[in-house]
C-alpha angles and dihedrals in degrees: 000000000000125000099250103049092046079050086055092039096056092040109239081136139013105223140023089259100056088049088052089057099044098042089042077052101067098239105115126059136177115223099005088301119103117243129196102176106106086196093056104129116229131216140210102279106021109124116223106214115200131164095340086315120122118196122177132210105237119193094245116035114062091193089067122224125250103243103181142355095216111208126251 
């Protein structure tokens, strides 16, 4: 799956525009690196990291699961 439509699954945003602007931002990143490319394809396992919110891919679900709310 690519990066901008997990970002829409697991409902960070609601449409491809609004993934292109967060992920041309610099605010998501994949691994701990930001990443601003919206076609980077993910992999069971990578871990999308977006506003102290940490989802991971699982192999599975397609929709991610939120693994931890990290505090300010």
């Amino acid at each position: 799956m690519k990066l901008d439509q997990f970002i829409k699954f697991v409902g960070i945003v609601k449409t491809g525009g609004e993934a292109k602007m967060i992920i041309r931002s610099g605010r998501i990143s994949v691994n701990g690196i930001v990443e601003n490319r919206r076609g980077r394809k993910l992999i069971d396992g990578d871990q999308v990291i977006y506003a102290n919110e940490t989802y991971i891919v699982p192999n599975s679900d397609p929709l991610g699961r939120k693994l931890a709310i990290s505090e300010k």
